[in-house]
N, C-alpha and C positions, 0 to 999 in steps of 0.2 A: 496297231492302227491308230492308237487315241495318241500314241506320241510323235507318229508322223502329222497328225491334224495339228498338232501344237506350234510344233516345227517351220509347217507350212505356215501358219496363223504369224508368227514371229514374224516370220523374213517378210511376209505380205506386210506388216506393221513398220517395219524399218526400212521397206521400199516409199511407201505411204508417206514416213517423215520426211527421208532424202527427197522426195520428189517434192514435196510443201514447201522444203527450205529451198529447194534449188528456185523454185518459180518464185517465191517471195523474193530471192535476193536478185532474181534478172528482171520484178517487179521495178524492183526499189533503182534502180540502174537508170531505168526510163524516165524515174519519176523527175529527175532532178527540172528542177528550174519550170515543170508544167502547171498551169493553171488550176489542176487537181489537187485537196488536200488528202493528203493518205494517211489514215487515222488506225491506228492499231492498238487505242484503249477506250476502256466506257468513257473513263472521264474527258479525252479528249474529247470526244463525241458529244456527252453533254454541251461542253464550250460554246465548239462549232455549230448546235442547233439553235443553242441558246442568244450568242452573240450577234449571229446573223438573221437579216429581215427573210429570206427566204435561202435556205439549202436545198441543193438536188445532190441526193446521196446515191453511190451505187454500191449494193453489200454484193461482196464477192467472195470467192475460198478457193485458196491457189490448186487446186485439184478440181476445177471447175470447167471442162473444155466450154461452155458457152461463154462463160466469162471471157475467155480468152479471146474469144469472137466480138464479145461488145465492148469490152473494155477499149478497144483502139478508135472506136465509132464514138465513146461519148468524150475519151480524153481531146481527140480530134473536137467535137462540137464545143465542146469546154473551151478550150482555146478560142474560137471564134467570137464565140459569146460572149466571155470576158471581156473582149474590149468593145463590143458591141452596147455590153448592158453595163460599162462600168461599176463595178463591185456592187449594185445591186443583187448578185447570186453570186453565192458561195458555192462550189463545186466538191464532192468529197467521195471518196471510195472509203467504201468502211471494210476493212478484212473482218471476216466473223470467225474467220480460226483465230485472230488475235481478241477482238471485242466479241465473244459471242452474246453478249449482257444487252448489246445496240442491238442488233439484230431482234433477241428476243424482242425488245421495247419495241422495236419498231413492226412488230409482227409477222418477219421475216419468215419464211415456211423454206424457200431454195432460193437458189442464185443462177444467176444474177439477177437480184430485182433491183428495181429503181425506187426509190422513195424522196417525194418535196416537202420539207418539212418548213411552215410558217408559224414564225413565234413559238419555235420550242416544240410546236407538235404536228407529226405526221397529216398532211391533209391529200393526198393524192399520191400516186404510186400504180406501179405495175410489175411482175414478173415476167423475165426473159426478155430479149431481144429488140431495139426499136432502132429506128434511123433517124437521122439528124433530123430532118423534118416535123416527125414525131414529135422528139425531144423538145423543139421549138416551139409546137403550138402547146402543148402544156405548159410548160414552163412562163409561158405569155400569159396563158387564163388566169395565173394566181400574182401575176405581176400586175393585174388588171388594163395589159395593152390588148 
């Protein structure tokens, strides 16, 4: 019995990876040329908090079915917003199977959360699922419109 559990535990471990890599690499497909930056180290991640007056981050993990649901809703608002707010917001997905270091910082618990980070440090955020609209009026309070 203990070497069939072992067995099992394996092949569920090597589905696990194949499915990470496959979603990360039909991620990375989409990303080309979108408003989103897709961050998959601490130190990028630093940068990006650091350099910009305000970030909206969303931490994600390619084995995340809700991410898969939001992820299309904020790249979409991203896009509109960007030329709307001229590069006053920086946009960014943070993978935390690549950075899980960002995530801890940022006090990540699941995904898909959203986090606005001003001057370097997290000031507002939520976990799970929002719409564009949502997204907007947040994003407004800390831009102070």
């Amino acid at each position: 019995m203990y070497e069939e559990d072992r067995e099992l535990e394996e092949i569920l471990e090597k589905m696990a990876k194949r499915l990470a890599q496959q979603s990360t690499e039909e991620s990375r497909k989409t990303r080309i040329e979108e408003p989103v930056k897709y961050i998959t180290s601490y130190r990028v991640f630093r940068e990006t908090i650091c350099k910009s007056p305000v970030v909206v981050a969303i931490f994600t993990s390619p084995t995340c079915p809700a991410c898969r649901v939001y992820k299309p809703i904020f790249y979409r608002y991203a896009a509109e917003a960007s030329k709307k707010l001229r590069g006053r917001v920086v946009f960014a997905e943070v993978d935390v199977f690549y950075a899980p270091e960002a995530a801890y910082e940022a006090g990540v618990m699941a995904t898909p959360t959203t986090v606005i980070f001003k001057d370097c440090r997290p000031v507002d955020g939520f976990t799970g699922i929002a719409d564009e609209e949502t997204l907007h009026s947040i994003i407004l309070e800390h831009l102070g419109e």
